[in-house]
C-alpha positions as CSV (number, residue, x, y, z in Angstrom):
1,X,-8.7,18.0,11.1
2,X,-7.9,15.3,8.5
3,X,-10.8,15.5,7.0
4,X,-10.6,15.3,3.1
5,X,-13.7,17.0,0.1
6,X,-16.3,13.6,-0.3
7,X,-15.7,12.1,-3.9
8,X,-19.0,10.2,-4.0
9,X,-22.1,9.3,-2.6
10,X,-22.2,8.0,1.1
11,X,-25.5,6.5,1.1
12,X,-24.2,2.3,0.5
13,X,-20.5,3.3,2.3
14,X,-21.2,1.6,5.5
15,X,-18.5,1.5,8.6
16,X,-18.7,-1.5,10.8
17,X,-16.9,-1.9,14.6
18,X,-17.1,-5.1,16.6
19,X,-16.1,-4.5,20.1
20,X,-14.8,-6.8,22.6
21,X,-15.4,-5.5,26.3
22,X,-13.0,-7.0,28.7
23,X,-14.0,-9.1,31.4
24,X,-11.7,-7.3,34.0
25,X,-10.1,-3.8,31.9
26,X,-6.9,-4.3,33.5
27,X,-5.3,-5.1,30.1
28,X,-4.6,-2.0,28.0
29,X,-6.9,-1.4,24.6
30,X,-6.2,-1.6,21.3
31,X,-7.9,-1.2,17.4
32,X,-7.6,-3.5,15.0
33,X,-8.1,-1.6,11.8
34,X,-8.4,-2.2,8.2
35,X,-10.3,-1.1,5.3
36,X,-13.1,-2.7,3.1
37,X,-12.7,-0.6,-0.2
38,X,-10.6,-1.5,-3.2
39,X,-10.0,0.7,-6.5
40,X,-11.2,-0.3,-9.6
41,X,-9.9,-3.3,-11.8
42,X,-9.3,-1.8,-14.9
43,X,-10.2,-3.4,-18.2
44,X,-11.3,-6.9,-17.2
45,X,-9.6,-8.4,-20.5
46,X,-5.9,-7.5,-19.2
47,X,-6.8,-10.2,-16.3
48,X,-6.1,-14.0,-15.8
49,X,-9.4,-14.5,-14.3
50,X,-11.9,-12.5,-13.7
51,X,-10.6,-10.0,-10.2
52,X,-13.7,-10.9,-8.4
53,X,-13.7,-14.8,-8.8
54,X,-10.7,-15.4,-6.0
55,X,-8.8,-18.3,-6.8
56,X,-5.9,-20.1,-4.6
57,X,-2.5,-20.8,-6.9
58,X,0.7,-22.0,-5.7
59,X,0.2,-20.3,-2.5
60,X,-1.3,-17.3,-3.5
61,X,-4.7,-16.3,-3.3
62,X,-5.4,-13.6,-6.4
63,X,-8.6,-11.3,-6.9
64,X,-9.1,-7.5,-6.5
65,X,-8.5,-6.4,-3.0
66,X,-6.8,-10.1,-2.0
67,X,-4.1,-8.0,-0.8
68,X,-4.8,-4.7,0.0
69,X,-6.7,-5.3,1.9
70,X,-8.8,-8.1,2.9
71,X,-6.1,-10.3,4.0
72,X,-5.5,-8.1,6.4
73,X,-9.2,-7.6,8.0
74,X,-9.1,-11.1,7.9
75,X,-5.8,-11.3,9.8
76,X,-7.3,-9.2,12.3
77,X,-10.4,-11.3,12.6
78,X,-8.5,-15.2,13.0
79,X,-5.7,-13.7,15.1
80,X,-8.8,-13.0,17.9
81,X,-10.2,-16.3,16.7
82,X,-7.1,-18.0,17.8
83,X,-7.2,-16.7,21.0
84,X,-10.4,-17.7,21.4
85,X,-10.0,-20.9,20.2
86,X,-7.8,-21.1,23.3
87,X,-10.3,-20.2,25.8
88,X,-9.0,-17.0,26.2
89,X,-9.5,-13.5,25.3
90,X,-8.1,-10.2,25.1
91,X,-7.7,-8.1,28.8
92,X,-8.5,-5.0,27.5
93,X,-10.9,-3.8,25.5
94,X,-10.9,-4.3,21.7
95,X,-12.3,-2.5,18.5
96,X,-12.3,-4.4,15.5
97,X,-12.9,-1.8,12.6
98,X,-13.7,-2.2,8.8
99,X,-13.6,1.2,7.2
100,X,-14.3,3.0,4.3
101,X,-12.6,5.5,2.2
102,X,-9.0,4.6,2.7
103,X,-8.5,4.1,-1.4
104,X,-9.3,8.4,-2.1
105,X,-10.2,9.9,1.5
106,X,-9.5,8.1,4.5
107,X,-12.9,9.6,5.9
108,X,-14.0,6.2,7.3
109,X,-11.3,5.5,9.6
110,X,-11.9,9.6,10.8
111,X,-15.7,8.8,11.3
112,X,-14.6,6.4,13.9
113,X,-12.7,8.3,15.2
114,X,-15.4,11.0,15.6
115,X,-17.6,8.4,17.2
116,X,-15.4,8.4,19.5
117,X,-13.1,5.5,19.5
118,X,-9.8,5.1,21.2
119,X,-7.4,3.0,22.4
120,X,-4.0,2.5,23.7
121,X,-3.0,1.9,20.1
122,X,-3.9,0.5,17.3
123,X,-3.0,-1.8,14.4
124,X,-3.6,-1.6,10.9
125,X,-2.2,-5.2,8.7
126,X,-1.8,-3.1,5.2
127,X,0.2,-5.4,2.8
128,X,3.8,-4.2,3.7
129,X,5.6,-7.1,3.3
130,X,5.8,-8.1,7.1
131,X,7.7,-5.1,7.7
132,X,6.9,-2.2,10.3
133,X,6.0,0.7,8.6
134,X,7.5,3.9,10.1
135,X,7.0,7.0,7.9
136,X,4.2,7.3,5.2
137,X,4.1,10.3,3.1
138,X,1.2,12.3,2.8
139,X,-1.1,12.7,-0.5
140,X,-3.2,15.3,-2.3
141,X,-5.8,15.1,-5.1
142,X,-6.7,17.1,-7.2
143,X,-8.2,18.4,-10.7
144,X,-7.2,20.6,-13.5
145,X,-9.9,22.6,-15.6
146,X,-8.9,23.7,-18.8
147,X,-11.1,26.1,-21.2
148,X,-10.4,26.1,-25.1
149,X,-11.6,27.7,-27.8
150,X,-13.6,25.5,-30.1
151,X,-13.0,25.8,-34.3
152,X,-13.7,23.5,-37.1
153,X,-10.2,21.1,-37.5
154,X,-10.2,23.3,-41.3
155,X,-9.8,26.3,-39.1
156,X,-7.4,24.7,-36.4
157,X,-4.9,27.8,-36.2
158,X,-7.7,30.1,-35.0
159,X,-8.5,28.0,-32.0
160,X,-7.0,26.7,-28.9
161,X,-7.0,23.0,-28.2
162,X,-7.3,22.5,-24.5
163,X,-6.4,18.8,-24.8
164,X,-2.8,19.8,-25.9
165,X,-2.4,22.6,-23.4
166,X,-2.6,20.3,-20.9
167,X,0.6,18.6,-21.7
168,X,3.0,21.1,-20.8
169,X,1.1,22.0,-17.4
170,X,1.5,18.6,-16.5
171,X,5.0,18.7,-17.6
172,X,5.3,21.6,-14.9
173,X,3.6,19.6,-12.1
174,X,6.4,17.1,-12.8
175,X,9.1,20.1,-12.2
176,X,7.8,20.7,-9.2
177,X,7.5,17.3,-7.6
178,X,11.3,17.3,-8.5
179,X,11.9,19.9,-6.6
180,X,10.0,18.6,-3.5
181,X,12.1,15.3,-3.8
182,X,15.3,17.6,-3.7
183,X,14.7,20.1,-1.3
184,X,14.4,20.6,2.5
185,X,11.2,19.4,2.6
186,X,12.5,16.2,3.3
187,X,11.7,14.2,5.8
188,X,15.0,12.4,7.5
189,X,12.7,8.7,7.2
190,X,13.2,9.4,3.5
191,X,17.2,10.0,3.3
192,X,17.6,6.7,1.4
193,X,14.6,6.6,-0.6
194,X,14.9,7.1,-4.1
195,X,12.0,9.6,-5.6
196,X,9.5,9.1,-2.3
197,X,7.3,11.7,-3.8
198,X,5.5,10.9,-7.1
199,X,3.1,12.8,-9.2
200,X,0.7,10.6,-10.8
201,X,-2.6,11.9,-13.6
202,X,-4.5,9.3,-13.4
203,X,-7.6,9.9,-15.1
204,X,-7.9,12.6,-18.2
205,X,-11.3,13.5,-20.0
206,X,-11.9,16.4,-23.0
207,X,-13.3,17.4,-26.3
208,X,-16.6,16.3,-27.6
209,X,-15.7,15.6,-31.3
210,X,-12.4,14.4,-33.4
211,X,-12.9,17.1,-36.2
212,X,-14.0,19.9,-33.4
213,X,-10.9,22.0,-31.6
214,X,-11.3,21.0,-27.9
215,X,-13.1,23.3,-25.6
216,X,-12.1,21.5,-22.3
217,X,-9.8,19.2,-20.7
218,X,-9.9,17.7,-17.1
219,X,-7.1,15.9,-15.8
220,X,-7.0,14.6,-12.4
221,X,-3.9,14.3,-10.1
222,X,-2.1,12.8,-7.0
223,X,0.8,14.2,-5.3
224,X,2.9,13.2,-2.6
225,X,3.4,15.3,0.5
226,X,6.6,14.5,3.1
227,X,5.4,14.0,6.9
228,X,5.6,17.8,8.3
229,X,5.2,19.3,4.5
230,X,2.0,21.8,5.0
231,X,-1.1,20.9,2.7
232,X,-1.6,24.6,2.2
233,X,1.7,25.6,1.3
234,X,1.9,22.8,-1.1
235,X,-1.9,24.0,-2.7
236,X,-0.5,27.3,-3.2
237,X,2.8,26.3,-4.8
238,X,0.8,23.7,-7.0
239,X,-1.9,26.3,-8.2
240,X,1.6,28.9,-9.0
241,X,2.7,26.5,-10.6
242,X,0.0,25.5,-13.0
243,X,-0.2,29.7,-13.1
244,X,3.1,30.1,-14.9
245,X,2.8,27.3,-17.1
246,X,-0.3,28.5,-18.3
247,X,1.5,32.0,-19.0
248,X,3.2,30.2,-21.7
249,X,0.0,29.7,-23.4
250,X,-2.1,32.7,-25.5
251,X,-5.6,31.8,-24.3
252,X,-4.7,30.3,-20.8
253,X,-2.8,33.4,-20.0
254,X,-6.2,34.9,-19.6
255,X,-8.0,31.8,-19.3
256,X,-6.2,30.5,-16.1
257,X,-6.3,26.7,-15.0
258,X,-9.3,26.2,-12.3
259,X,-8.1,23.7,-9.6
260,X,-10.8,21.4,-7.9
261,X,-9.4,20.0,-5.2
262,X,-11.3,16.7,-4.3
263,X,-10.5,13.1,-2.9
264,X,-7.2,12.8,-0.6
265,X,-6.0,16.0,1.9
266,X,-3.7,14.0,4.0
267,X,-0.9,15.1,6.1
268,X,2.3,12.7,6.1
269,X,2.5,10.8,9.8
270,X,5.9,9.6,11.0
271,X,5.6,6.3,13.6
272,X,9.7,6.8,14.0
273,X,9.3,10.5,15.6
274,X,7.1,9.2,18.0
275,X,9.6,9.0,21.3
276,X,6.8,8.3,23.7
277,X,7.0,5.2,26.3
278,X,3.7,4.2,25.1
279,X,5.2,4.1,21.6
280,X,7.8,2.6,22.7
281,X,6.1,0.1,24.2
282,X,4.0,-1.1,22.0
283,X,6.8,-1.5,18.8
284,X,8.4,-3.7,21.4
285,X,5.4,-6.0,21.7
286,X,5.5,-6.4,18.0
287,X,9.1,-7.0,17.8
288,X,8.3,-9.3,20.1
289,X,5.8,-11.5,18.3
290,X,7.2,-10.8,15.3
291,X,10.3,-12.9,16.0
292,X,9.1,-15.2,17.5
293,X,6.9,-16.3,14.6
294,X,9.5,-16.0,12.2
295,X,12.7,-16.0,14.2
296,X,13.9,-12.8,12.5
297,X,14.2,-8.9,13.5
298,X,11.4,-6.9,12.8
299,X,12.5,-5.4,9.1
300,X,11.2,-1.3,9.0
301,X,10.3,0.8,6.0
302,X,9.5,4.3,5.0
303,X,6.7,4.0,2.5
304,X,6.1,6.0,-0.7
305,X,2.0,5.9,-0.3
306,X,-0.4,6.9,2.8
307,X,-2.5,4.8,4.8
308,X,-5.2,5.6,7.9
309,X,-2.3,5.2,9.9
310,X,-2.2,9.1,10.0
311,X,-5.1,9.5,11.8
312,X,-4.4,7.9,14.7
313,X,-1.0,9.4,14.9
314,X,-1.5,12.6,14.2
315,X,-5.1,13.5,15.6
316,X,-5.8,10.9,18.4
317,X,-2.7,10.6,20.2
318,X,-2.8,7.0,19.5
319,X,0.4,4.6,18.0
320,X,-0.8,3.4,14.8
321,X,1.4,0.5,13.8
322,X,1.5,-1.0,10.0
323,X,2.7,-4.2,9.9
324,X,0.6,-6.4,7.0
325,X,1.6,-9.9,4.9
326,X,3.5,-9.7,1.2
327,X,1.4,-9.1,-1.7
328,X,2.0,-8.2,-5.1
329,X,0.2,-6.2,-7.7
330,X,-2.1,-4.3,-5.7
331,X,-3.5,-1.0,-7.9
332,X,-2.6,-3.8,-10.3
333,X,-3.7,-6.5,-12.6
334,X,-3.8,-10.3,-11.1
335,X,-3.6,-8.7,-7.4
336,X,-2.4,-11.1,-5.2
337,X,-1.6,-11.9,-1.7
338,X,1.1,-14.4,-0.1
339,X,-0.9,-17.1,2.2
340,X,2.3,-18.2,4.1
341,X,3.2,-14.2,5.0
342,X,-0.6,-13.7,6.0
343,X,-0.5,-16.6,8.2
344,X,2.6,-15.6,9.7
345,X,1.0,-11.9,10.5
346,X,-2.5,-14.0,11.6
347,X,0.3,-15.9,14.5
348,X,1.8,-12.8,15.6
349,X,-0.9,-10.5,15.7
350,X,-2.4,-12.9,18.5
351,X,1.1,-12.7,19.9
352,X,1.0,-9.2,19.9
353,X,-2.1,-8.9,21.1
354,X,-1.8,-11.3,23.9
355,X,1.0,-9.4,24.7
356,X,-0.5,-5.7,24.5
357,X,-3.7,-6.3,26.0
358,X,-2.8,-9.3,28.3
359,X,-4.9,-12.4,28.8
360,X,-8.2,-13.4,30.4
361,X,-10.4,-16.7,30.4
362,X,-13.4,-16.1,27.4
Protein backbone atom coordinates (compact mmCIF):
# COMPACT_ATOMS: atom_id res chain seq x y z
CA UNK A 1 0.00 0.00 0.00
CA UNK A 2 1.03 3.68 -0.60
CA UNK A 3 2.61 3.00 -3.45
CA UNK A 4 2.13 5.65 -6.30
CA UNK A 5 2.59 4.91 -10.78
CA UNK A 6 6.79 5.88 -11.32
CA UNK A 7 6.90 9.32 -13.20
CA UNK A 8 10.51 8.87 -14.34
CA UNK A 9 13.54 6.91 -14.61
CA UNK A 10 15.01 5.38 -11.32
CA UNK A 11 18.35 4.61 -12.52
CA UNK A 12 20.35 8.17 -10.89
CA UNK A 13 17.43 8.36 -7.89
CA UNK A 14 19.50 6.99 -5.20
CA UNK A 15 18.17 6.50 -1.34
CA UNK A 16 20.78 6.81 1.40
CA UNK A 17 20.34 5.58 5.37
CA UNK A 18 23.05 6.16 7.91
CA UNK A 19 22.43 4.13 10.94
CA UNK A 20 23.62 4.65 14.38
CA UNK A 21 23.50 1.24 16.49
CA UNK A 22 23.30 1.86 20.11
CA UNK A 23 25.89 0.98 22.39
CA UNK A 24 23.37 -0.53 25.03
CA UNK A 25 19.47 -0.52 22.99
CA UNK A 26 17.89 0.40 26.10
CA UNK A 27 16.94 3.76 24.61
CA UNK A 28 13.90 3.59 22.24
CA UNK A 29 14.56 4.20 18.22
CA UNK A 30 13.78 6.67 16.12
CA UNK A 31 14.11 8.02 12.10
CA UNK A 32 15.26 10.99 11.12
CA UNK A 33 13.77 11.59 7.75
CA UNK A 34 13.92 14.09 5.02
CA UNK A 35 13.96 14.27 1.37
CA UNK A 36 16.74 15.13 -1.23
CA UNK A 37 14.59 16.13 -4.29
CA UNK A 38 13.41 19.57 -5.17
CA UNK A 39 10.91 20.65 -8.18
CA UNK A 40 12.02 22.53 -10.92
CA UNK A 41 13.03 26.39 -10.79
CA UNK A 42 11.05 27.71 -13.42
CA UNK A 43 12.44 30.27 -15.89
CA UNK A 44 15.78 31.14 -14.46
CA UNK A 45 15.24 34.93 -15.55
CA UNK A 46 12.27 35.51 -12.90
CA UNK A 47 15.18 34.88 -10.25
CA UNK A 48 17.50 37.19 -8.14
CA UNK A 49 20.32 34.90 -8.54
CA UNK A 50 20.69 32.00 -10.10
CA UNK A 51 18.50 29.03 -7.54
CA UNK A 52 21.51 26.92 -7.56
CA UNK A 53 24.29 29.48 -6.45
CA UNK A 54 23.06 29.63 -2.48
CA UNK A 55 23.72 32.80 -1.02
CA UNK A 56 23.37 33.99 2.79
CA UNK A 57 21.24 37.59 3.05
CA UNK A 58 20.07 39.18 6.09
CA UNK A 59 19.57 35.91 7.69
CA UNK A 60 18.31 33.96 5.06
CA UNK A 61 19.95 31.50 3.04
CA UNK A 62 18.10 31.48 -0.64
CA UNK A 63 18.50 28.79 -3.52
CA UNK A 64 16.17 26.04 -4.81
CA UNK A 65 15.45 23.46 -2.19
CA UNK A 66 17.06 25.94 0.76
CA UNK A 67 13.90 25.33 2.38
CA UNK A 68 12.12 22.52 1.46
CA UNK A 69 14.07 20.72 2.15
CA UNK A 70 17.77 20.68 2.78
CA UNK A 71 17.68 22.66 5.88
CA UNK A 72 15.94 20.17 7.23
CA UNK A 73 18.33 17.02 6.30
CA UNK A 74 20.73 19.26 7.54
CA UNK A 75 18.92 19.86 10.86
CA UNK A 76 18.75 16.30 11.24
CA UNK A 77 22.47 15.80 10.58
CA UNK A 78 23.97 18.82 13.28
CA UNK A 79 21.32 18.01 15.87
CA UNK A 80 23.30 14.36 16.16
CA UNK A 81 26.45 16.28 15.58
CA UNK A 82 25.69 18.19 18.71
CA UNK A 83 25.30 15.36 20.64
CA UNK A 84 28.23 14.12 19.65
CA UNK A 85 30.09 17.00 20.00
CA UNK A 86 29.16 16.30 23.72
CA UNK A 87 30.61 12.95 23.99
CA UNK A 88 27.50 11.43 23.83
CA UNK A 89 25.16 9.62 21.64
CA UNK A 90 21.79 8.48 21.00
CA UNK A 91 20.53 5.20 23.42
CA UNK A 92 18.65 3.66 20.83
CA UNK A 93 19.11 3.01 17.62
CA UNK A 94 18.96 5.73 14.87
CA UNK A 95 18.19 5.88 11.02
CA UNK A 96 19.13 8.89 9.37
CA UNK A 97 17.31 8.89 5.90
CA UNK A 98 17.57 11.00 2.70
CA UNK A 99 14.93 10.02 0.30
CA UNK A 100 13.72 10.38 -2.91
CA UNK A 101 10.46 11.09 -4.59
CA UNK A 102 8.69 13.14 -1.95
CA UNK A 103 8.10 16.19 -4.69
CA UNK A 104 5.54 13.67 -7.12
CA UNK A 105 5.50 10.07 -5.40
CA UNK A 106 6.77 9.64 -2.03
CA UNK A 107 8.19 6.13 -3.36
CA UNK A 108 11.55 6.72 -1.61
CA UNK A 109 10.51 7.08 1.87
CA UNK A 110 8.16 3.60 1.06
CA UNK A 111 11.41 1.88 -0.38
CA UNK A 112 12.74 2.25 3.08
CA UNK A 113 10.26 1.23 4.42
CA UNK A 114 10.25 -1.95 2.33
CA UNK A 115 13.77 -2.55 3.40
CA UNK A 116 12.61 -2.78 6.34
CA UNK A 117 13.14 0.03 8.49
CA UNK A 118 11.44 0.92 11.73
CA UNK A 119 11.46 2.59 14.68
CA UNK A 120 9.67 3.90 17.70
CA UNK A 121 8.95 7.00 15.60
CA UNK A 122 10.19 9.11 13.45
CA UNK A 123 10.88 12.70 12.54
CA UNK A 124 10.59 14.47 9.38
CA UNK A 125 11.93 18.69 9.72
CA UNK A 126 9.66 19.83 6.54
CA UNK A 127 9.64 23.74 6.57
CA UNK A 128 6.39 24.25 8.68
CA UNK A 129 7.27 27.16 10.33
CA UNK A 130 8.39 25.49 13.74
CA UNK A 131 4.95 24.26 14.20
CA UNK A 132 3.79 20.47 14.74
CA UNK A 133 2.12 19.38 11.92
CA UNK A 134 -0.98 17.31 12.77
CA UNK A 135 -3.16 16.57 9.67
CA UNK A 136 -1.91 16.63 5.99
CA UNK A 137 -4.25 16.05 3.27
CA UNK A 138 -3.79 13.59 0.82
CA UNK A 139 -3.01 14.28 -3.11
CA UNK A 140 -3.70 12.75 -6.47
CA UNK A 141 -2.17 13.29 -9.95
CA UNK A 142 -3.18 12.98 -12.81
CA UNK A 143 -3.63 13.57 -16.77
CA UNK A 144 -6.24 14.54 -19.15
CA UNK A 145 -6.14 13.27 -22.90
CA UNK A 146 -8.09 15.13 -25.20
CA UNK A 147 -8.62 14.03 -29.09
CA UNK A 148 -9.61 16.79 -31.75
CA UNK A 149 -10.34 16.87 -34.99
CA UNK A 150 -7.78 18.67 -37.09
CA UNK A 151 -8.94 21.30 -40.09
CA UNK A 152 -7.20 24.17 -41.83
CA UNK A 153 -7.85 27.60 -39.44
CA UNK A 154 -9.95 28.63 -43.12
CA UNK A 155 -12.12 25.65 -42.27
CA UNK A 156 -12.23 26.18 -38.39
CA UNK A 157 -16.12 25.49 -37.95
CA UNK A 158 -15.69 21.92 -39.37
CA UNK A 159 -13.24 20.92 -36.75
CA UNK A 160 -12.95 20.53 -33.07
CA UNK A 161 -10.12 22.31 -31.21
CA UNK A 162 -9.07 20.16 -28.33
CA UNK A 163 -7.09 23.05 -26.78
CA UNK A 164 -10.38 24.93 -26.12
CA UNK A 165 -12.35 21.87 -24.97
CA UNK A 166 -10.22 21.59 -22.33
CA UNK A 167 -11.23 24.78 -20.64
CA UNK A 168 -14.63 23.89 -19.52
CA UNK A 169 -13.46 20.26 -18.26
CA UNK A 170 -11.14 22.00 -16.17
CA UNK A 171 -13.76 24.35 -15.15
CA UNK A 172 -15.66 21.08 -13.95
CA UNK A 173 -12.73 19.73 -12.01
CA UNK A 174 -12.92 22.99 -10.17
CA UNK A 175 -16.87 22.30 -9.33
CA UNK A 176 -15.94 19.39 -7.90
CA UNK A 177 -13.12 20.30 -5.61
CA UNK A 178 -15.76 22.74 -4.32
CA UNK A 179 -17.84 20.37 -3.49
CA UNK A 180 -15.21 18.21 -1.67
CA UNK A 181 -14.26 21.45 0.47
CA UNK A 182 -18.10 21.64 1.36
CA UNK A 183 -19.15 18.29 2.02
CA UNK A 184 -18.83 15.55 4.63
CA UNK A 185 -15.73 14.58 3.49
CA UNK A 186 -14.22 16.73 5.85
CA UNK A 187 -11.90 15.93 7.97
CA UNK A 188 -12.63 17.63 11.70
CA UNK A 189 -8.38 18.90 11.53
CA UNK A 190 -9.74 21.02 8.69
CA UNK A 191 -12.98 22.80 10.45
CA UNK A 192 -11.07 26.13 10.41
CA UNK A 193 -9.27 25.85 7.28
CA UNK A 194 -10.36 27.94 4.53
CA UNK A 195 -10.36 25.88 1.01
CA UNK A 196 -7.86 22.92 2.41
CA UNK A 197 -8.41 21.18 -0.89
CA UNK A 198 -7.06 22.79 -4.03
CA UNK A 199 -7.09 21.71 -7.66
CA UNK A 200 -4.08 22.80 -9.41
CA UNK A 201 -3.16 22.10 -13.67
CA UNK A 202 -0.03 22.55 -13.63
CA UNK A 203 1.45 21.68 -16.86
CA UNK A 204 -0.71 21.87 -20.29
CA UNK A 205 0.69 20.73 -23.86
CA UNK A 206 -1.35 20.52 -27.47
CA UNK A 207 -1.60 21.30 -31.09
CA UNK A 208 1.24 21.02 -33.46
CA UNK A 209 0.69 24.24 -35.56
CA UNK A 210 -1.05 27.90 -35.07
CA UNK A 211 -3.03 27.85 -38.44
CA UNK A 212 -3.93 23.80 -37.83
CA UNK A 213 -7.25 23.02 -35.51
CA UNK A 214 -5.70 21.16 -32.59
CA UNK A 215 -5.88 17.41 -32.50
CA UNK A 216 -4.81 16.93 -28.89
CA UNK A 217 -4.53 18.48 -25.57
CA UNK A 218 -2.87 17.14 -22.32
CA UNK A 219 -3.29 18.81 -19.16
CA UNK A 220 -1.97 17.56 -16.05
CA UNK A 221 -3.48 17.82 -12.55
CA UNK A 222 -3.26 17.73 -8.68
CA UNK A 223 -5.97 17.30 -6.26
CA UNK A 224 -6.36 17.33 -2.79
CA UNK A 225 -7.79 14.34 -0.80
CA UNK A 226 -8.97 14.87 3.13
CA UNK A 227 -7.33 12.18 5.58
CA UNK A 228 -9.98 9.13 5.38
CA UNK A 229 -11.35 10.38 1.82
CA UNK A 230 -10.84 6.99 -0.43
CA UNK A 231 -8.39 7.37 -3.50
CA UNK A 232 -10.85 5.21 -5.48
CA UNK A 233 -13.91 6.82 -4.76
CA UNK A 234 -12.34 10.08 -5.52
CA UNK A 235 -10.86 8.45 -9.15
CA UNK A 236 -14.24 7.51 -9.99
CA UNK A 237 -15.97 10.74 -9.19
CA UNK A 238 -13.06 12.70 -10.97
CA UNK A 239 -13.27 10.48 -14.27
CA UNK A 240 -17.68 11.20 -13.93
CA UNK A 241 -16.86 14.20 -13.74
CA UNK A 242 -14.64 14.90 -16.68
CA UNK A 243 -17.54 12.34 -18.39
CA UNK A 244 -20.37 14.89 -18.08
CA UNK A 245 -18.40 17.75 -19.04
CA UNK A 246 -17.26 16.27 -22.01
CA UNK A 247 -21.13 15.47 -22.81
CA UNK A 248 -21.43 19.10 -23.32
CA UNK A 249 -19.06 18.89 -26.18
CA UNK A 250 -20.08 17.36 -29.98
CA UNK A 251 -16.92 15.27 -30.60
CA UNK A 252 -16.01 14.53 -26.88
CA UNK A 253 -19.39 13.15 -26.32
CA UNK A 254 -18.10 10.25 -28.41
CA UNK A 255 -14.62 10.97 -28.02
CA UNK A 256 -14.46 10.67 -24.07
CA UNK A 257 -11.47 12.25 -22.01
CA UNK A 258 -8.72 9.38 -21.29
CA UNK A 259 -7.34 9.77 -17.74
CA UNK A 260 -3.60 8.74 -16.99
CA UNK A 261 -3.20 8.57 -13.71
CA UNK A 262 0.60 9.08 -12.78
CA UNK A 263 2.84 10.70 -10.04
CA UNK A 264 1.16 11.20 -6.44
CA UNK A 265 -1.64 8.35 -5.02
CA UNK A 266 -1.54 9.39 -1.48
CA UNK A 267 -3.90 8.77 1.27
CA UNK A 268 -4.36 11.88 3.78
CA UNK A 269 -2.64 10.78 7.44
CA UNK A 270 -3.93 12.54 10.57
CA UNK A 271 -0.98 12.75 13.67
CA UNK A 272 -4.03 14.29 15.87
CA UNK A 273 -6.26 10.87 15.67
CA UNK A 274 -3.50 9.07 16.78
CA UNK A 275 -4.58 8.31 20.72
CA UNK A 276 -1.85 5.88 21.32
CA UNK A 277 0.57 6.23 24.51
CA UNK A 278 3.46 5.88 22.19
CA UNK A 279 1.98 8.95 20.34
CA UNK A 280 1.42 10.37 23.09
CA UNK A 281 4.62 10.10 24.27
CA UNK A 282 6.54 11.12 21.86
CA UNK A 283 4.53 14.79 20.98
CA UNK A 284 5.39 15.25 24.63
CA UNK A 285 9.09 14.93 24.04
CA UNK A 286 8.85 17.48 21.41
CA UNK A 287 6.79 19.85 23.41
CA UNK A 288 9.32 19.40 25.54
CA UNK A 289 12.38 20.53 23.62
CA UNK A 290 10.47 22.79 21.79
CA UNK A 291 9.92 25.13 24.71
CA UNK A 292 12.64 24.99 26.07
CA UNK A 293 14.54 26.26 23.04
CA UNK A 294 12.22 28.87 22.43
CA UNK A 295 10.29 29.28 25.74
CA UNK A 296 7.02 29.01 23.89
CA UNK A 297 4.14 26.25 23.44
CA UNK A 298 4.46 24.05 20.69
CA UNK A 299 2.12 26.04 17.88
CA UNK A 300 0.01 22.97 15.68
CA UNK A 301 -1.26 23.15 12.13
CA UNK A 302 -3.37 21.24 9.72
CA UNK A 303 -1.66 21.54 6.43
CA UNK A 304 -3.13 22.06 2.92
CA UNK A 305 -0.16 19.75 1.10
CA UNK A 306 1.20 16.04 1.93
CA UNK A 307 4.43 14.98 3.09
CA UNK A 308 6.11 11.17 3.70
CA UNK A 309 4.70 11.68 6.90
CA UNK A 310 1.80 9.28 5.71
CA UNK A 311 3.71 6.52 5.40
CA UNK A 312 4.82 6.03 8.64
CA UNK A 313 1.45 6.76 10.00
CA UNK A 314 -0.60 5.02 8.11
CA UNK A 315 1.42 1.76 6.92
CA UNK A 316 4.16 1.23 9.62
CA UNK A 317 2.47 1.82 12.80
CA UNK A 318 4.99 4.39 13.43
CA UNK A 319 4.34 8.38 14.81
CA UNK A 320 5.65 10.52 12.17
CA UNK A 321 6.13 13.96 13.58
CA UNK A 322 6.58 17.20 11.23
CA UNK A 323 8.03 19.84 12.98
CA UNK A 324 10.62 21.88 10.35
CA UNK A 325 12.23 25.79 10.53
CA UNK A 326 10.21 28.90 8.60
CA UNK A 327 10.87 29.32 4.95
CA UNK A 328 9.34 31.14 2.34
CA UNK A 329 8.75 30.70 -1.29
CA UNK A 330 9.23 27.12 -1.65
CA UNK A 331 7.53 25.79 -5.26
CA UNK A 332 8.63 29.49 -5.66
CA UNK A 333 10.97 31.93 -7.09
CA UNK A 334 13.96 33.16 -4.57
CA UNK A 335 13.19 30.09 -2.22
CA UNK A 336 14.43 30.77 1.03
CA UNK A 337 14.91 29.46 4.34
CA UNK A 338 15.10 31.35 7.97
CA UNK A 339 18.71 30.47 9.61
CA UNK A 340 17.59 31.65 13.18
CA UNK A 341 14.20 29.14 12.95
CA UNK A 342 16.62 26.23 11.52
CA UNK A 343 18.93 26.68 14.24
CA UNK A 344 16.23 26.72 16.74
CA UNK A 345 14.77 23.21 15.18
CA UNK A 346 18.87 21.96 14.96
CA UNK A 347 18.72 22.72 19.28
CA UNK A 348 15.66 21.01 19.84
CA UNK A 349 15.86 18.21 17.70
CA UNK A 350 19.00 17.11 19.94
CA UNK A 351 16.64 17.92 22.83
CA UNK A 352 14.20 15.72 21.49
CA UNK A 353 16.21 13.23 20.63
CA UNK A 354 18.12 13.14 23.81
CA UNK A 355 14.98 12.89 25.32
CA UNK A 356 13.31 9.98 23.01
CA UNK A 357 16.11 7.84 22.66
CA UNK A 358 17.95 8.66 25.97
CA UNK A 359 21.69 9.21 26.39
CA UNK A 360 24.88 7.11 26.26
CA UNK A 361 28.75 7.94 26.15
CA UNK A 362 29.95 7.96 22.11
Amino acid sequence: PGFSPVIGNYEDAVNVVATHRAATGRGRSLILNGHVDVVPEGPLDMWETPPYEPRVEDGWMVGRGAGDMKAGLASNLFALDALKACGLAPAGDVFYQSVVEEECTGNGALACLQRGYRADAALIPEPFSEKLVTAQVGVIWFQVHLKGLPAHVAYAGSGANAIEAAVPLIGALHRLQDRWNMGNHRHAAYEHVHHPLNLNVGRIEGGDWASSVPAWCVFDVRIGLFPGQDIATAKEEIEATLNEAAGENAFLRKNLPQVVYHGFHAEGYALGDDRRDTTKAVIGALESAHATVTGEALDRAAITATTDARFFGLYADTPALVYGPHAEAIHGFNERVDLESMRRVTKATALFIADWCGLESA
